[in-house]
C-alpha positions in Angstrom: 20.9 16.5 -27.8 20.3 18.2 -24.3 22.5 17.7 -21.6 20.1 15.3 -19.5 20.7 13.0 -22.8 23.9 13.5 -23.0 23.3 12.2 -18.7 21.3 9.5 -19.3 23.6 8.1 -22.3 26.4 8.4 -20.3 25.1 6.9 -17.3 23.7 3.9 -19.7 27.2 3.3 -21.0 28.8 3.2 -17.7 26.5 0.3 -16.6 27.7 -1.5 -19.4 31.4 -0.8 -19.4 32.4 -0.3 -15.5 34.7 -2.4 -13.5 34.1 -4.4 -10.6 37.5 -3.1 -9.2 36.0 0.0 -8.7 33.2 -1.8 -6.5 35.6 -3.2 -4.6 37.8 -0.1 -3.7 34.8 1.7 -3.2 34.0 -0.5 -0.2 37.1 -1.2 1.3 37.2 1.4 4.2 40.7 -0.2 5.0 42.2 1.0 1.5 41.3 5.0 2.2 44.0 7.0 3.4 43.7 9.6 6.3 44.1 12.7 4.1 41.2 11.3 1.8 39.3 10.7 4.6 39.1 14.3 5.6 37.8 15.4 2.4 35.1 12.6 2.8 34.3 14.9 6.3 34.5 18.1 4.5 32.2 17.1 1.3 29.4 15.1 4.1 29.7 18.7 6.3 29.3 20.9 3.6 25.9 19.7 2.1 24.6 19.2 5.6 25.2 22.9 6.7 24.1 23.5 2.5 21.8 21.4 1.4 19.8 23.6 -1.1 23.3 24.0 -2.9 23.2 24.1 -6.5 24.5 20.5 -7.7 25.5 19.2 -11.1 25.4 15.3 -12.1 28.8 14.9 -13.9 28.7 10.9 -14.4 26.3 7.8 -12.9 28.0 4.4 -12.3 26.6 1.1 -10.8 27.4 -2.8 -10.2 24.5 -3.2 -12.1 24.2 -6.9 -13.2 20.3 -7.6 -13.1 18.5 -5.0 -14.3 18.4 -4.4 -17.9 20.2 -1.1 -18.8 17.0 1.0 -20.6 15.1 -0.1 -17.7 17.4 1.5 -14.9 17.9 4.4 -17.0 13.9 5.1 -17.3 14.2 5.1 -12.8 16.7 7.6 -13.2 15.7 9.4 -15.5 12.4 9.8 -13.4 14.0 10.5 -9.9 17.4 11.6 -10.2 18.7 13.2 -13.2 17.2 16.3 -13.4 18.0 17.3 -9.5 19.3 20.3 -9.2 20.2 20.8 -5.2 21.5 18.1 -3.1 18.2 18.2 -1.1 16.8 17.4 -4.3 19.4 14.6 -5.2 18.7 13.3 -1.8 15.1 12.8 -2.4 14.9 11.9 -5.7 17.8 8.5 -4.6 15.0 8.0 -2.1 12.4 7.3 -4.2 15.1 5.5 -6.5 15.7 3.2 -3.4 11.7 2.7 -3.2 10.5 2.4 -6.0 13.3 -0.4 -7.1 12.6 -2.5 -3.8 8.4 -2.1 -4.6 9.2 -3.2 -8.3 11.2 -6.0 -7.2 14.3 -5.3 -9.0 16.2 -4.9 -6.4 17.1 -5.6 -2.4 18.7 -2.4 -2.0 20.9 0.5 -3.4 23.6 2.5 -1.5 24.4 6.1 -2.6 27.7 7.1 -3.0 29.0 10.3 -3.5 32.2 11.9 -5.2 33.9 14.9 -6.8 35.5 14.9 -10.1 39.5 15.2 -9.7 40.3 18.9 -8.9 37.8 20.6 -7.7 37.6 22.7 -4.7 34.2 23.5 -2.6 32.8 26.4 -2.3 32.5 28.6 1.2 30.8 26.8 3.2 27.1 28.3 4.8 26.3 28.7 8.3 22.9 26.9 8.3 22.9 23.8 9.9 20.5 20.3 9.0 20.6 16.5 9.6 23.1 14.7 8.0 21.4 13.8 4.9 23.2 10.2 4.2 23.9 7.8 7.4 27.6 7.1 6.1 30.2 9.3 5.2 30.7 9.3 1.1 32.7 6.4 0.2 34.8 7.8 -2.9 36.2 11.1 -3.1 38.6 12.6 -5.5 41.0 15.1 -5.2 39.9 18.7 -4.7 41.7 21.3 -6.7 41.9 25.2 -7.0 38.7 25.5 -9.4 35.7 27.6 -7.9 32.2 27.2 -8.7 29.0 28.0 -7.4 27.8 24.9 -8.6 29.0 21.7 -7.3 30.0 18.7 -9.5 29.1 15.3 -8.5 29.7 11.8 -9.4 27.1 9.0 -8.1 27.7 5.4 -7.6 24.7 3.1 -6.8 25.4 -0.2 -5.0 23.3 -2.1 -5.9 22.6 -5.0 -3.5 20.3 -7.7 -6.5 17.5 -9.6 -5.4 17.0 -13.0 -5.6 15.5 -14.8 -8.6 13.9 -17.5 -6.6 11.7 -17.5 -3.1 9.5 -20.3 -1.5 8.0 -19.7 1.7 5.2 -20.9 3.6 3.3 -19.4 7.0 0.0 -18.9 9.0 -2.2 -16.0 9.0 -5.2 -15.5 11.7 -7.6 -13.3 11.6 -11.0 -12.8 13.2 -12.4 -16.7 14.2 -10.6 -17.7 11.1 -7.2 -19.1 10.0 -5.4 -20.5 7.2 -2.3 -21.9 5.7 -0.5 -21.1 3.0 2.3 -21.6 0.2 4.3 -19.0 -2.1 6.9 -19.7 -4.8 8.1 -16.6 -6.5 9.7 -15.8 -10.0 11.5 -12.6 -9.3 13.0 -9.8 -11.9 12.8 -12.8 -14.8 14.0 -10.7 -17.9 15.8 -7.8 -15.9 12.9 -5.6 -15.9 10.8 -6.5 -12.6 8.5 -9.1 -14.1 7.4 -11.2 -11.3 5.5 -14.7 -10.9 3.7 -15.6 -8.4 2.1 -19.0 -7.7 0.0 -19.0 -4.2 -1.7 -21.9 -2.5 -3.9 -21.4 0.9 -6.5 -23.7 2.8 -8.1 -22.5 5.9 -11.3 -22.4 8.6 -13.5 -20.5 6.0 -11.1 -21.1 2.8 -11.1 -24.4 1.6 -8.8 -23.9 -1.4 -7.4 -21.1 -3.2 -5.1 -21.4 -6.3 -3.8 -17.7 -7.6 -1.5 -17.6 -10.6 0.0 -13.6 -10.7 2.3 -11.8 -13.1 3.7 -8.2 -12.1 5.6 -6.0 -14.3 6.4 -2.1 -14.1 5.0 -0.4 -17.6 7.0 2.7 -16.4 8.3 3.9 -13.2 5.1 5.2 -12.0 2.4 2.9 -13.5 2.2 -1.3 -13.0 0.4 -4.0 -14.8 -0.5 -7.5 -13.0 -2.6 -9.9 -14.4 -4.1 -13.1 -11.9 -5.6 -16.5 -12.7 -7.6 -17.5 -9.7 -9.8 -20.3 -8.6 -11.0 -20.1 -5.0 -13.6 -22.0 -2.3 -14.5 -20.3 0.0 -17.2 -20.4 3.2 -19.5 -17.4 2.8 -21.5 -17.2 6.2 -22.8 -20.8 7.5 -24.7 -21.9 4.6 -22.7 -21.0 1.6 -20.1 -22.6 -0.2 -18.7 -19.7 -3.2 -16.7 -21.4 -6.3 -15.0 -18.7 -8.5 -12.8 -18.9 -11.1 -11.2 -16.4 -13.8 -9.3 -13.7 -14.4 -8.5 -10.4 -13.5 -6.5 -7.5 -15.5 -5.6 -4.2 -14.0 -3.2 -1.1 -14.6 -2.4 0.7 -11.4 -0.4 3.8 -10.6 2.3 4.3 -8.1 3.2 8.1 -7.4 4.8 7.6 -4.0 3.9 10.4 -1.1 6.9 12.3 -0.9 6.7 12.9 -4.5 4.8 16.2 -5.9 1.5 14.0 -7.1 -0.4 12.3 -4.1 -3.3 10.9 -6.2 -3.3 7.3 -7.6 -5.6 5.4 -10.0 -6.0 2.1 -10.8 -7.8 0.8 -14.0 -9.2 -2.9 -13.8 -11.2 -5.5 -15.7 -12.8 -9.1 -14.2 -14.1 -11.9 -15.8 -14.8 -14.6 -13.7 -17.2 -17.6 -13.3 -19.0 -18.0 -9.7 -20.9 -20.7 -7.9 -22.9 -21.0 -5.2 -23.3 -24.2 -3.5 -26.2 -24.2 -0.5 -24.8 -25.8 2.5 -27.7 -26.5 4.3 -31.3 -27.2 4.4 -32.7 -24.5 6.0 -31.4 -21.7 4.4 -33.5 -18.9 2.9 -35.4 -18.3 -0.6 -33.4 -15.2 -1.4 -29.9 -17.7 -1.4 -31.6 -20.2 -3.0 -32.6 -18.4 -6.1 -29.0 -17.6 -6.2 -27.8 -20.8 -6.2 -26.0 -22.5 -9.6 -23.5 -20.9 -11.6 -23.5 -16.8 -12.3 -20.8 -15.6 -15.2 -19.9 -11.6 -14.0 -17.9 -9.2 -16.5 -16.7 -5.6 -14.4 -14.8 -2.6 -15.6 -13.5 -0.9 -12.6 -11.6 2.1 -11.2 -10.7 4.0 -8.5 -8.9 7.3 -7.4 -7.0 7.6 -4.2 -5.4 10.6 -2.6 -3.1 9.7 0.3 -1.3 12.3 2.0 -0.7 10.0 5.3 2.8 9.2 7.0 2.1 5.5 6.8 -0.6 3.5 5.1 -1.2 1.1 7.9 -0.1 2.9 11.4 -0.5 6.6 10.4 -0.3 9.4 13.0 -1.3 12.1 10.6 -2.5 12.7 7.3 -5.5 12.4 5.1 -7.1 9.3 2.7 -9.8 10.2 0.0 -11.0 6.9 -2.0 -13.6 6.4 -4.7 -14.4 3.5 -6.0 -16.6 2.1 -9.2 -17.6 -0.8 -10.7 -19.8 -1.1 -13.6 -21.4 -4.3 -14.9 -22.6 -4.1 -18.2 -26.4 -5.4 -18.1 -26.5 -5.4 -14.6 -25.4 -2.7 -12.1 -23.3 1.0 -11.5 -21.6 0.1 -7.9 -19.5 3.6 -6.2 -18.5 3.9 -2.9 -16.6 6.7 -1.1 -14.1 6.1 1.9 -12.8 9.3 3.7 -9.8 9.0 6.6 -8.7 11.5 8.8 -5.3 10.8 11.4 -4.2 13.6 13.9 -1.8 13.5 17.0 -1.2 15.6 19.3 1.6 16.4 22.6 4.8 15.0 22.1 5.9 11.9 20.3 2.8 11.6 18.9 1.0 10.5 22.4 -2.5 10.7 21.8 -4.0 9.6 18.1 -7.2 10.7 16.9 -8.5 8.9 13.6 -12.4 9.5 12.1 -13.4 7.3 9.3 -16.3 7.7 6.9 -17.5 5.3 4.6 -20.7 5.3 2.4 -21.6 3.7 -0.8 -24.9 2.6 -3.7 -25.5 0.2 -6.4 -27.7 1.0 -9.0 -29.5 -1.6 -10.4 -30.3 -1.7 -14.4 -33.0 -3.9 -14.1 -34.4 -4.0 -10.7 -37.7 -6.2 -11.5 -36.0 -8.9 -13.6 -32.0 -9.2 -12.7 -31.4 -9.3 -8.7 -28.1 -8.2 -7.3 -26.0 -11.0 -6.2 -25.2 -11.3 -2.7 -21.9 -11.2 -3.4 -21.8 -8.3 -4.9 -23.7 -6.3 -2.5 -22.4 -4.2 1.1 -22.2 -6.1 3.7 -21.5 -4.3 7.3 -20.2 -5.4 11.1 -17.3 -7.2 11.9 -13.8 -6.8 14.0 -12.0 -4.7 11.0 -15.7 -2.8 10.5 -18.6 -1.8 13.0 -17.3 -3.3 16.3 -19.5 -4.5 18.1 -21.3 -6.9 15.8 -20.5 -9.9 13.7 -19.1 -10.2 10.7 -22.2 -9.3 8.2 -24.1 -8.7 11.7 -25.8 -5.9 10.2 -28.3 -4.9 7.6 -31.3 -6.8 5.4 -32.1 -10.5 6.7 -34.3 -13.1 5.4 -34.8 -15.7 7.8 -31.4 -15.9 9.8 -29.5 -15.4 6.6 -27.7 -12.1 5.9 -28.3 -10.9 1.9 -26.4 -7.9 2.2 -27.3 -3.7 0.7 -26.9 -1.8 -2.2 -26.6 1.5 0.4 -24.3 1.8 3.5 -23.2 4.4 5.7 -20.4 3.8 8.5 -18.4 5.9 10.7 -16.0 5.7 13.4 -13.9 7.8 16.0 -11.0 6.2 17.2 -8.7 7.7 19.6 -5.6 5.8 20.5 -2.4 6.5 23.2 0.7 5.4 24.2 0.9 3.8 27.3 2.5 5.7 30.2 4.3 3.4 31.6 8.2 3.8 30.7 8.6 -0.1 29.5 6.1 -0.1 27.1 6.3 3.7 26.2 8.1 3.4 22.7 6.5 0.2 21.8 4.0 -0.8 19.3 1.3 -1.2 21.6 -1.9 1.4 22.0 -4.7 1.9 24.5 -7.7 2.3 22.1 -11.3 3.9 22.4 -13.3 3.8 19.9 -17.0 4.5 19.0 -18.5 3.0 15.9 -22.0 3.6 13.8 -23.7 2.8 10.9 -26.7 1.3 8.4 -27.2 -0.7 6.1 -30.5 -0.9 3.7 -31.9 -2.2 0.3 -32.9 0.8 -1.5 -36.1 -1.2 -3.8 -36.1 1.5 -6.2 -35.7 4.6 -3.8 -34.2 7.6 -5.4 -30.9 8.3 -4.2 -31.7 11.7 -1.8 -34.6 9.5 -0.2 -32.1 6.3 -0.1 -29.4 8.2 2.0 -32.3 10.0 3.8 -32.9 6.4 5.2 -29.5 5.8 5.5 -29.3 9.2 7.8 -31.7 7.6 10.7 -31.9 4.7 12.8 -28.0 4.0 13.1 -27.1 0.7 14.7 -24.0 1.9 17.4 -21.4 0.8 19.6 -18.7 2.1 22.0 -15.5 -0.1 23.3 -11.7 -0.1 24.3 -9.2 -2.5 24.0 -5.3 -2.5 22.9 -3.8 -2.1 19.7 -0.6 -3.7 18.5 0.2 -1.3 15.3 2.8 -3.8 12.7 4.1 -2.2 10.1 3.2 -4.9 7.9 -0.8 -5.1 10.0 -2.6 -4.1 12.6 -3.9 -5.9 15.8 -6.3 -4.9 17.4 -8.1 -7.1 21.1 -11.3 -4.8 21.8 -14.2 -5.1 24.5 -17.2 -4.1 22.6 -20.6 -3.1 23.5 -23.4 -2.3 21.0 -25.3 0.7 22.5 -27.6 1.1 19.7 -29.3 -2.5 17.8 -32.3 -2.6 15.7 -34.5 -5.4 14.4 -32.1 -7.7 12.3 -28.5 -7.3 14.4 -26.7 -9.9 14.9 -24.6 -8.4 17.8 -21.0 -9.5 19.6 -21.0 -7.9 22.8 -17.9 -8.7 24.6 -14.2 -9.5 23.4 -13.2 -9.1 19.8 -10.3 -9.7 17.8 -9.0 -8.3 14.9 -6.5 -8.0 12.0 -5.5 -6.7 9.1 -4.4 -3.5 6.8 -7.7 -1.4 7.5 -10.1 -0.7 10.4 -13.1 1.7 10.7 
């Protein structure tokens, strides 16, 4: 047996067999003495003058009382127990932290950091860091006479447990739209992250929605979730859009400041829609697709994502591709490519270019159309400003029947604003310039398709203010298509949007 077994069974018994009075002494600031203080000064100085010192995990402990044991040791196993420098060891209980929150097994974890009893630290170095942990280690043994190279360290997660149970309701808005929803929430149930999630939502454009969802971690790195959903929605003015089934998917978790950047996720759906005409005057092309359609679809993507934040990035790169394949009916690929710079200090001016293109290949073009629902569909707040939502592309009558080609760009540049209140805030002047196409290929190879898609770009320029969440992005734009072709529904003038990703 190695010594990370001997580690990891070590650490696994000391979850079982520790004592809450250690908890308690750990915390209690009031208990340490003043001399035991100072070596709490001296161990917190001497890794953040040295923080590529060599390091040596001597023992793990926890208040773990939620999360089965095998389970935690798998998280540390994965992160922590085979650091070797405490830059390394400071990292690797960072993605502990993150990884535990994401998974739901836990609200928080605090680090604490000790020596075994007498040992002495080496010479101290002359380079010079960031503290590495906000507080000052909370135990510390005595130091002794015993010189290393290596130091010996004993960690102590507090572990702050999640609740079991959540309800909540709220509001969200979006772009003309609204709706209501209500969340109940089965959290951790066995001690291993499973999660169940029952959501309820009626809106402007969703009439009901009903989503049954269970989450568990396979391993640290890779997630299962499984979904039950039934869902009415409004689909443009003239449609009404029933589905219900099921959906199965596998999906990586490799966070960024870990050495793989590249995430997949692995999905199958199995649902039953229908489409329910609204209106009398609506166009042959919806009509033929009205009644009930059954849809099987393997999917998977591939996403590399080297950006500082998923949703307000100042820097940083996203590659995603996208499939979908429908046995007996289509191959649907589509590429998204995102690009974030700043420049000056604290990040003042943001520059963001965003590429997007994608193709469905029909199997059977003359006897099995592409539902509209399964096609492209281009312009909106969160997509080609400018125009309305599905404002571009193929029409028949009024009614918008969406691609099976697209190309869409944009160019955003975004500052603070120089005004001292407002300087560190949230908010962002924005410019942006937007363009794009969409077409129905009818059996065009697919050079000649994106050789269509390559001229004739529908176009628009704008500024506004941006209000950059963590958790979403606001964005209140004045638009102004500069380029419109025969078929574009167009929204010159205000425009309001939200959500996790723009163009």
């Amino acid at each position: 047996m190695d010594k990370d077994d001997d580690f990891l069974d070590s650490f696994e018994n000391n979850l079982s067999n520790q004592s809450n009075d250690i908890i308690k002494n750990t915390n209690n600031w009031q208990e340490v003495d003043e001399k035991t203080l100072q070596r709490q000064i001296e161990l917190n100085q001497y890794f953040s003058r040295n923080p590529t010192s060599l390091i040596q995990l001597n023992s793990l402990t926890s208040n773990n009382q939620t999360i089965r044991p095998s389970i935690l040791r798998q998280y540390v196993h994965s992160t922590i127990s085979n650091a070797k420098s405490f830059d390394e060891l400071y990292n690797g209980l960072d993605i502990l932290n993150t990884k535990l929150i994401q998974h739901g097994l836990v609200t928080s974890i605090i680090p604490n950091i000790d020596t075994p009893d007498g040992f002495k630290l080496p010479s101290a170095g002359t380079s010079t860091i960031s503290t590495y942990f906000p507080t000052l280690p909370q135990s510390f043994s005595n130091m002794g006479s015993n010189q290393s190279s290596i130091v010996d360290l004993n960690v102590n997660l507090n572990i702050t447990p999640i609740k079991k149970f959540l309800a909540k309701t709220g509001t969200n808005i979006g772009n003309s739209e609204g709706d209501g929803y209500l969340q109940f929430q089965l959290r951790n149930i066995f001690g291993g992250g499973e999660q169940l999630n029952f959501n309820f939502s009626k809106g402007t454009k969703i009439h009901s929605s009903y989503n049954l969802n269970y989450f568990q971690p396979i391993t640290p790195d890779w997630l299962f979730k499984a979904s039950l959903f039934k869902n009415s929605v409004q689909v443009g003015a003239p449609i009404d859009l029933l589905s219900q089934g099921i959906r199965l998917s596998a999906s990586s978790n490799f966070l960024s400041n870990t050495k793989t950047l590249v995430n997949h996720e692995f999905s199958t759906d199995h649902y039953l829609r229908t489409t329910k005409i609204r209106m009398n005057s609506v166009s042959d092309t919806l009509l033929f697709q009205a009644g009930n359609d059954f849809i099987s679809k393997l999917g998977y993507s591939c996403t590399f994502d080297s950006r500082d934040h998923p949703i307000v990035s100042s820097r940083g790169t996203l590659i995603k591709l996208g499939n979908e394949f429908a046995p007996d009916r289509f191959f649907k690929t589509n590429l998204e490519i995102v690009k974030n710079k700043s420049f000056f200090r604290d990040d003042f001016i943001t520059m963001a270019c965003t590429f997007k293109t994608g193709y469905i290949h029909n199997f059977f073009p003359n006897s099995k159309a592409i539902h509209r629902n399964d096609k492209f569909q281009n312009g909106g707040a969160n997509d080609i400003r400018g125009f309305q939502f599905m404002g571009l592309g193929p029409k028949d009558r009024f009614d918008s029947v969406g691609g099976d080609a697209f190309i869409s760009y944009g160019f955003s540049v975004m500052n603070k604003i120089p005004i001292w209140k407002f300087y560190d805030s949230n908010f962002r002047f924005h410019w942006f310039v937007n363009g794009g196409k969409l077409i129905n290929s009818n059996g065009k190879g697919l050079l000649n398709t994106f050789n269509d898609l390559s001229k004739q770009n529908s176009m628009s320029v704008g500024m506004g203010i941006v209000f950059r969440h963590p958790m979403a992005r606001f964005e209140l734009n004045f638009a102004i298509p500069v380029v419109t072709h025969s078929g574009d529904i167009t929204r010159k003038g205000f425009q309001y949007g939200i959500g996790l990703s723009f163009l």
